[in-house]
C-alpha positions in Angstrom: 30.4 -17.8 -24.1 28.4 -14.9 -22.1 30.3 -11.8 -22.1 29.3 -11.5 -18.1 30.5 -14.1 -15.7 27.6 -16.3 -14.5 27.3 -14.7 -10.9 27.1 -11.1 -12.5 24.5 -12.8 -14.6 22.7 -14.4 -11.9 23.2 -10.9 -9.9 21.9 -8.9 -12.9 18.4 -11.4 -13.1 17.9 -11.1 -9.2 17.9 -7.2 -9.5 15.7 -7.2 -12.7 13.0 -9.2 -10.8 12.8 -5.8 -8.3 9.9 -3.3 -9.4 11.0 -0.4 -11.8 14.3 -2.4 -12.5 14.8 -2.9 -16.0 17.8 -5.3 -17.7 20.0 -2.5 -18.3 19.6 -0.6 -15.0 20.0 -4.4 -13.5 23.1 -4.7 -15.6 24.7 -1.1 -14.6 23.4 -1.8 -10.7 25.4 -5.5 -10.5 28.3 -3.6 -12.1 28.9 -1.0 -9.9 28.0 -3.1 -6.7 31.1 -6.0 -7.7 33.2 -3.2 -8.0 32.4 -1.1 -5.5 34.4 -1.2 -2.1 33.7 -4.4 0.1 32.7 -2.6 2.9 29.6 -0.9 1.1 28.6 -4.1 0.0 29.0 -5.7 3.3 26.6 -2.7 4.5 23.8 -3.0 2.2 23.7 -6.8 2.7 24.1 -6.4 6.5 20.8 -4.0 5.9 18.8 -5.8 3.8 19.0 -9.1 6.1 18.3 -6.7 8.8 15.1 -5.5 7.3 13.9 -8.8 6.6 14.2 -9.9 9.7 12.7 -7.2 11.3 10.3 -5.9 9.2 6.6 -7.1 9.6 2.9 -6.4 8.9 0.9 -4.6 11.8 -1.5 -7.3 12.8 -4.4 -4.0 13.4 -4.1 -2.3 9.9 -2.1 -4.1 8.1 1.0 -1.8 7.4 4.6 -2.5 7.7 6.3 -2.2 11.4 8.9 -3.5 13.6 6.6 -3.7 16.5 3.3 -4.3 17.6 1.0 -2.6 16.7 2.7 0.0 14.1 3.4 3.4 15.1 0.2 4.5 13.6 -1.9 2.1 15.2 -0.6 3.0 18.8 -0.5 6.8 18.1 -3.3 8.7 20.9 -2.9 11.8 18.5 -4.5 9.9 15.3 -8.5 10.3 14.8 -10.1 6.7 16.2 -13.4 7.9 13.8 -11.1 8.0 10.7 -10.1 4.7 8.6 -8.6 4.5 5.5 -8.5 1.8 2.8 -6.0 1.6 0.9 -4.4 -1.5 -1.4 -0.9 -2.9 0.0 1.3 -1.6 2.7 3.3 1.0 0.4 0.1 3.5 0.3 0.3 4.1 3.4 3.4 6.1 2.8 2.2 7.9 -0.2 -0.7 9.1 1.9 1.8 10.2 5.0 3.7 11.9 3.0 0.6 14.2 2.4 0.7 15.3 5.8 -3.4 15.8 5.6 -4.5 13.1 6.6 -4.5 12.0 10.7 -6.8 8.8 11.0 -6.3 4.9 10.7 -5.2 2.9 7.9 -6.6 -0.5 6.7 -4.4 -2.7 4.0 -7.2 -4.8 1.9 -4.5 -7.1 0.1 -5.6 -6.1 -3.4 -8.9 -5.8 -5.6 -11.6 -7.7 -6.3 -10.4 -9.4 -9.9 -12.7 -12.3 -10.9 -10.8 -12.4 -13.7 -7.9 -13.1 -11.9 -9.6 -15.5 -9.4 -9.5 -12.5 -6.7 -13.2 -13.0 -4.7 -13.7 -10.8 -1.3 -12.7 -13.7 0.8 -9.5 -13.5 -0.7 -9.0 -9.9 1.0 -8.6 -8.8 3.9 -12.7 -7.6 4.1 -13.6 -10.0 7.0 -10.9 -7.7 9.1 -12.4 -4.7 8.2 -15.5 -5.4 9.5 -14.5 -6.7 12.9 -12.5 -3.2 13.6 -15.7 -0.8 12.3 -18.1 -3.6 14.6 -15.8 -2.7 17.6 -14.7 1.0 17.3 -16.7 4.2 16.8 -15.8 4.7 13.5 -17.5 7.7 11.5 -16.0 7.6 8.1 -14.3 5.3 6.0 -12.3 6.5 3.0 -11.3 4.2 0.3 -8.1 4.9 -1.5 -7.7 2.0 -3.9 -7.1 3.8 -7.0 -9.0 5.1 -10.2 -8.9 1.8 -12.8 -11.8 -0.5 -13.3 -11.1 -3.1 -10.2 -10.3 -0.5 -7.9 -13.7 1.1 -8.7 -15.6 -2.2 -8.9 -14.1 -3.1 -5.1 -14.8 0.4 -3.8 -18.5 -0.4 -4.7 -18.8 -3.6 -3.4 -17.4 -2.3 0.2 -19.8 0.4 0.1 -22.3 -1.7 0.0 -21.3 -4.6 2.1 -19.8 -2.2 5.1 -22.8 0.8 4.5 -24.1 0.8 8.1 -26.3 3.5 10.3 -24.1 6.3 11.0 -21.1 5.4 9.0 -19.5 7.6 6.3 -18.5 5.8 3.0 -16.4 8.4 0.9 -13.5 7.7 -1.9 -10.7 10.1 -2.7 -11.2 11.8 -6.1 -10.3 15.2 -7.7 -6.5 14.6 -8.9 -5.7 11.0 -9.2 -5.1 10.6 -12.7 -7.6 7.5 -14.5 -6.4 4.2 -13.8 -3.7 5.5 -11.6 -2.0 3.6 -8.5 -1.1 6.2 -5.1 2.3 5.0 -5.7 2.6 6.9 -8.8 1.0 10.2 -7.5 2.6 12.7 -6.0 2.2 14.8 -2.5 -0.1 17.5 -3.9 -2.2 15.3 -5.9 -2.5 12.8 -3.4 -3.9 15.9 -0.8 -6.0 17.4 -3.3 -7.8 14.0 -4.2 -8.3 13.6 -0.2 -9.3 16.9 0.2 -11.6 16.1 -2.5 -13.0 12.3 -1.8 -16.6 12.1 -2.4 -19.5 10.5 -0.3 -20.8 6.5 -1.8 -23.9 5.3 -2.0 -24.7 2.5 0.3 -28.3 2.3 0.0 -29.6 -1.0 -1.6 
């Protein structure tokens, strides 16, 4: 006989399937939330369904946002010659957080991972290209980490995008080796923009 009861259990596995959430945080989390008051519960429910509701991806850069386009997107004060590429949604904050960087953001989806069956059409590349084909865009950054795939993919962009007049950097000094943005902090994350170096599109 479990020493839980079966909806603690089933709450305690729901929780554990969230990132960074291991069994026992999971098992302290569903404990304190059934015996918690009501109310707060009713709240974090009532916000949850709210966020999923309204919570969507900016159909420009990819991002998360509750209207379109995202903040970002629509913001006059952001540099139109600035894009940056970054992984999934969630970078995008790391990099705000910063506060040094003021240009556009572009979501790729992932890495190129043939291993894993992940080919460039299974990214959002084909995007990419249609925004730098109809904007003035001098420099693109790529932000998609410091392991194996996210070097592999920030090659293959820099040569597939490399075009008269375009800028191809990737960030550098300060993210840690095989490293994800979500894991680095404000300082490192300035310093390895700060400190992005220029790719070599040539054939």
């Amino acid at each position: 006989m479990p020493a839980l009861p079966l909806t603690l259990i089933e709450l305690k596995a729901a929780l554990n399937r969230l990132p960074g959430i291991g069994p026992r945080s999971a098992e302290r989390m569903a404990l304190h939330l059934v015996q918690g008051p009501k109310e707060v519960i009713k709240q974090l429910t009532d916000c949850m369904q709210k966020a999923s509701e309204r919570v969507q991806i900016c159909h420009i850069c990819g991002g998360l946002t509750e209207e379109q386009p995202c903040q970002i997107c629509d913001s006059p004060g952001r540099e139109p010659g600035l894009i940056c590429v970054v992984v999934k949604p969630t970078d995008i904050l790391s990099l705000e957080k910063t506060g040094s960087y003021a240009g556009h953001y572009h979501v790729l989806g992932g890495h190129i991972s043939p291993l894993n069956g992940v080919g460039p059409e299974d990214l959002n590349i084909a995007a990419l290209e249609k925004r730098l084909d109809q904007s003035e865009v001098q420099e693109l950054i790529l932000a998609l980490g410091s392991d194996v795939e996210g070097d592999a993919t920030s090659y293959y962009l820099a040569q597939r995008l490399g075009r008269q007049g375009l800028k191809i950097t990737k960030i550098a000094q300060g993210l840690p080796a095989g490293s994800d943005l979500d894991f680095a902090d404000e300082l490192t994350l300035n310093r390895a923009l700060q400190g992005r170096i220029a790719l070599d599109h040539e054939g």
